[in-house]
Backbone as a chain_set.jsonl record, in Angstrom:
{"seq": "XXXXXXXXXXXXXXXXXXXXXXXXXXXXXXXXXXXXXXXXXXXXXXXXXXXXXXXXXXXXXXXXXXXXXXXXXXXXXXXX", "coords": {"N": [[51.245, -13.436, -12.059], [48.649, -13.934, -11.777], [47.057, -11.199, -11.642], [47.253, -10.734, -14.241], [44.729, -12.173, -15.598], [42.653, -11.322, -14.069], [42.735, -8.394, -14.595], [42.27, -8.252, -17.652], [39.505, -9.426, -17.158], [37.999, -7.973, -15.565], [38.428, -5.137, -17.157], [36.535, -6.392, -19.477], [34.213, -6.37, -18.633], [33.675, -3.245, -18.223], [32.324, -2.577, -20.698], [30.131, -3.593, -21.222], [28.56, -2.629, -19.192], [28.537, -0.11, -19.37], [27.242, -0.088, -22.015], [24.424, -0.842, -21.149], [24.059, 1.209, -19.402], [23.627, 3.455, -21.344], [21.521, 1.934, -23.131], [19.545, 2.267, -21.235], [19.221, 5.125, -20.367], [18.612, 6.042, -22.957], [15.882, 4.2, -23.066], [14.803, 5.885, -21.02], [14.554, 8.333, -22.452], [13.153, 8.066, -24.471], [10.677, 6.997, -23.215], [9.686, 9.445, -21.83], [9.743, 10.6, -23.959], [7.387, 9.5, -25.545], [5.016, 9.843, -23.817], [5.007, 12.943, -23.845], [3.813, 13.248, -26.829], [1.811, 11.714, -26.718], [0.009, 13.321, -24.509], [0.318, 15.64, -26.539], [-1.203, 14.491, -28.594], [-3.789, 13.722, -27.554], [-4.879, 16.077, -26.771], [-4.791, 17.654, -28.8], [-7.242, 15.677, -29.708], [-8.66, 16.145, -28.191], [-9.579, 19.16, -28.683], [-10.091, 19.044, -30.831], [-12.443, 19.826, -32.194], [-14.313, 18.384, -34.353], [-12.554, 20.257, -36.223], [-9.902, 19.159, -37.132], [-7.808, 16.759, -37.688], [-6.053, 15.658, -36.175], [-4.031, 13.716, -37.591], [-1.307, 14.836, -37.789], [-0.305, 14.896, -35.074], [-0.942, 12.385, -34.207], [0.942, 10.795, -36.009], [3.415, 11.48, -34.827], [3.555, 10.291, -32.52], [3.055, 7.833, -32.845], [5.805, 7.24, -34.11], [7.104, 8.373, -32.086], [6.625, 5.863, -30.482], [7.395, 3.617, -31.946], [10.223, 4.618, -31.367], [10.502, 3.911, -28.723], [9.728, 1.361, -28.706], [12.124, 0.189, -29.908], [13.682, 1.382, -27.848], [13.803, -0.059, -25.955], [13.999, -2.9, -26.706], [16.671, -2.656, -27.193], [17.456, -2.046, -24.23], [17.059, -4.378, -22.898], [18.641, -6.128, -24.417], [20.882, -5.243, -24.106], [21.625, -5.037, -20.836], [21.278, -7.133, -19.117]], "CA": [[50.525, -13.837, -13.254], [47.489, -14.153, -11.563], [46.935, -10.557, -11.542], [46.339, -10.485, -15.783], [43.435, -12.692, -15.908], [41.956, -10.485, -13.092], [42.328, -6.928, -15.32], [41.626, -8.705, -18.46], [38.362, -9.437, -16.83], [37.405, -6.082, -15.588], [38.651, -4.371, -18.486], [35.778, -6.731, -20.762], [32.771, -5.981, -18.288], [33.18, -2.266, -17.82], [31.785, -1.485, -22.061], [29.055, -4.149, -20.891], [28.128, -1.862, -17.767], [28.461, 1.602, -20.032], [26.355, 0.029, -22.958], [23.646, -1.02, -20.351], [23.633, 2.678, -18.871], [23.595, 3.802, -22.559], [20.493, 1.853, -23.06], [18.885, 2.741, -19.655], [19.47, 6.787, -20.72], [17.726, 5.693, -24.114], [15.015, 4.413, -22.568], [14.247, 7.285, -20.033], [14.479, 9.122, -23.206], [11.961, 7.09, -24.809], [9.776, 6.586, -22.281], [9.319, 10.896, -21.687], [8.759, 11.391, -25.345], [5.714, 8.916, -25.661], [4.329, 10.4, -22.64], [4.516, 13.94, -24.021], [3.935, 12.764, -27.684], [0.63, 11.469, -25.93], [-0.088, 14.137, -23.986], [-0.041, 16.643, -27.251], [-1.914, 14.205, -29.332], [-4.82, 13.905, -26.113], [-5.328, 17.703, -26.399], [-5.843, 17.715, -29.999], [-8.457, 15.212, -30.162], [-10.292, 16.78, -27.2], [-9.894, 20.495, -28.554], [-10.36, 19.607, -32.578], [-14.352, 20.271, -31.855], [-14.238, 18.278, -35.71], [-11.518, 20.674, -37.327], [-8.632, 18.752, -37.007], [-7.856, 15.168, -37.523], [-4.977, 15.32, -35.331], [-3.011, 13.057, -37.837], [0.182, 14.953, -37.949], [0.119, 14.607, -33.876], [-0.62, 10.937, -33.677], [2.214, 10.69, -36.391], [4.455, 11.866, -33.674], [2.99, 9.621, -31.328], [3.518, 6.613, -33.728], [7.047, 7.741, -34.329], [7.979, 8.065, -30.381], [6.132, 4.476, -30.275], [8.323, 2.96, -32.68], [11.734, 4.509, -30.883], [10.349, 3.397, -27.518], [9.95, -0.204, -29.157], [13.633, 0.026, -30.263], [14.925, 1.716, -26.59], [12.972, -1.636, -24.795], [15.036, -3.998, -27.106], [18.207, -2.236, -26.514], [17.61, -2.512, -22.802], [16.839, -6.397, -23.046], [19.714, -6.734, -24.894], [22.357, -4.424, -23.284], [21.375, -4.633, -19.386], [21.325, -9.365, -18.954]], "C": [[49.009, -13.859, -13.052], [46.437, -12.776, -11.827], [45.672, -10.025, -13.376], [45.462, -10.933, -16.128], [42.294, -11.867, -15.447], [41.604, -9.062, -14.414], [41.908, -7.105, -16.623], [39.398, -8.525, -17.913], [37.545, -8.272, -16.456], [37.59, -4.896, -16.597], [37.404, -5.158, -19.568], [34.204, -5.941, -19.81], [32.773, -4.243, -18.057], [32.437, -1.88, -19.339], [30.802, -2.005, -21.591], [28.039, -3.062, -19.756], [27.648, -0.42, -19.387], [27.165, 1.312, -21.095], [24.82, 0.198, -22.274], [22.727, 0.264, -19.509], [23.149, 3.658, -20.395], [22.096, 3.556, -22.878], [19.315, 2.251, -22.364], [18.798, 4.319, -20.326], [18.159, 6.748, -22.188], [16.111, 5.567, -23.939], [14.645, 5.227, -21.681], [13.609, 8.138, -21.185], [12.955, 8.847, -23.982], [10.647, 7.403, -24.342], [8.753, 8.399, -21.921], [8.785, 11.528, -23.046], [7.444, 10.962, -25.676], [4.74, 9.542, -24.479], [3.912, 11.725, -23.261], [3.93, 13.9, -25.045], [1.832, 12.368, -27.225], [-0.269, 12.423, -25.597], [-0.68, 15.38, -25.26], [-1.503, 15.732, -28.176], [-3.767, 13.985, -28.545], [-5.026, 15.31, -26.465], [-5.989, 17.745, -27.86], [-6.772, 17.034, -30.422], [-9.012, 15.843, -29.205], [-10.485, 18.315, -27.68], [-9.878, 20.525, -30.166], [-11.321, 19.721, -32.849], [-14.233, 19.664, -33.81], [-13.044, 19.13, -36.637], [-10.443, 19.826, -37.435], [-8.746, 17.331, -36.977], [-6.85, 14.688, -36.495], [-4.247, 14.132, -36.272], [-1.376, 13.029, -37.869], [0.976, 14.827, -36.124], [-0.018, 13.318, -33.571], [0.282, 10.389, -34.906], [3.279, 11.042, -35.273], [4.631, 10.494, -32.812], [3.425, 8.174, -31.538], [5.002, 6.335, -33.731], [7.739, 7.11, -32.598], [7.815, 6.05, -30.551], [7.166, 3.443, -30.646], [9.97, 3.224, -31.944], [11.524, 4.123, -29.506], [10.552, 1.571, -27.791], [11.603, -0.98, -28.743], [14.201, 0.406, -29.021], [14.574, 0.074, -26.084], [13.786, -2.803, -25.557], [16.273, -3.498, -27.125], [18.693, -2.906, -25.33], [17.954, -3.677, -22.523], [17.7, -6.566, -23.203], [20.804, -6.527, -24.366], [22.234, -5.316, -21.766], [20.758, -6.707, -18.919], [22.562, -8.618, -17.753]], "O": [[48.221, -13.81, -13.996], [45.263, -12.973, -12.143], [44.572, -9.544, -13.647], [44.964, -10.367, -17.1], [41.256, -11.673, -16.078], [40.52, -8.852, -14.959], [41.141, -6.228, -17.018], [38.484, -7.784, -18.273], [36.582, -7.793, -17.053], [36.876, -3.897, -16.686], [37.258, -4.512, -20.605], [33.386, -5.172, -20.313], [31.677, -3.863, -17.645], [31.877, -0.785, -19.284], [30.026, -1.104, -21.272], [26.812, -2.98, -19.81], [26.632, -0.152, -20.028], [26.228, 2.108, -21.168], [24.065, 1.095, -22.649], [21.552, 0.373, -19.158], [22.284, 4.528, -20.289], [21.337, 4.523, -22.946], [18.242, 2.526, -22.901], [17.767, 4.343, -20.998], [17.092, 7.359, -22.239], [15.264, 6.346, -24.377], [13.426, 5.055, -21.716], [12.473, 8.605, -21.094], [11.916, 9.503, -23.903], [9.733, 7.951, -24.959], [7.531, 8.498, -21.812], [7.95, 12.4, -23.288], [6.526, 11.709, -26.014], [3.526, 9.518, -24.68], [2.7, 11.926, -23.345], [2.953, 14.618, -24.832], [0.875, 13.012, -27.654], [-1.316, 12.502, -26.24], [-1.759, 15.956, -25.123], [-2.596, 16.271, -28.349], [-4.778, 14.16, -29.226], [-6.158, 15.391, -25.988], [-7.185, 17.832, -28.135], [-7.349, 17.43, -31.435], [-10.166, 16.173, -29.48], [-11.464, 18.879, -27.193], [-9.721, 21.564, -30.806], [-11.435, 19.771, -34.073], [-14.065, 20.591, -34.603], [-12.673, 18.637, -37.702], [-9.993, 20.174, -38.527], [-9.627, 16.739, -36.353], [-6.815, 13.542, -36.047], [-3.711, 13.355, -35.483], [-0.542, 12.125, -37.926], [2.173, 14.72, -35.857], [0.711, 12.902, -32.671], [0.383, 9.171, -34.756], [4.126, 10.149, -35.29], [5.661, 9.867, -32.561], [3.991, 7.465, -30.706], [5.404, 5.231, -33.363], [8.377, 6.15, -32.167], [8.725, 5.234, -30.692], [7.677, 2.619, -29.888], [10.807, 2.323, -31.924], [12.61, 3.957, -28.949], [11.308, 0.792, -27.21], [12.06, -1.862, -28.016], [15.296, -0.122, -28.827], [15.457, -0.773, -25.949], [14.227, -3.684, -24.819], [17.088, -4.415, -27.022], [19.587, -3.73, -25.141], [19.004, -4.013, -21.974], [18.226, -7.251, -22.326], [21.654, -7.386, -24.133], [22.89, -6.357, -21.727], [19.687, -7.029, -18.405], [23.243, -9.349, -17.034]]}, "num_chains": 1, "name": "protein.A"}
């Protein structure tokens, strides 16, 4: 009898583990798009010599920002 409390128990923490890696993957994801997201919007202010406002690249940039927000409270939440 002792046995079913045991697989009960490992059967609840392995979705806990998966969500946690889930989040973790999220953020990586995250974390590489603001970087490049960055990266493009950096080029077009240094190479819009005035033409360019670069708004539709720091829209991007904004964008990543906002799903980086959301991976970082995933994490928090998943990965205790």
């Amino acid at each position: 009898m002792r046995a079913a409390p045991i697989l009960i128990l490992a059967l609840s923490v392995q979705p806990a583990w998966a969500d946690c890696t889930g989040a973790t993957d999220r953020y990586n994801t995250a974390v590489e798009e603001v970087a490049y997201q960055l990266k493009r919007y950096a080029r077009c202010v240094r190479d819009s010599d005035g033409a360019d406002d670069c708004a539709m690249e720091f829209g991007r940039l904004r964008n990543s920002q906002t799903d980086f927000e959301g991976a970082v409270a995933d994490r928090q939440s998943e990965c205790r």
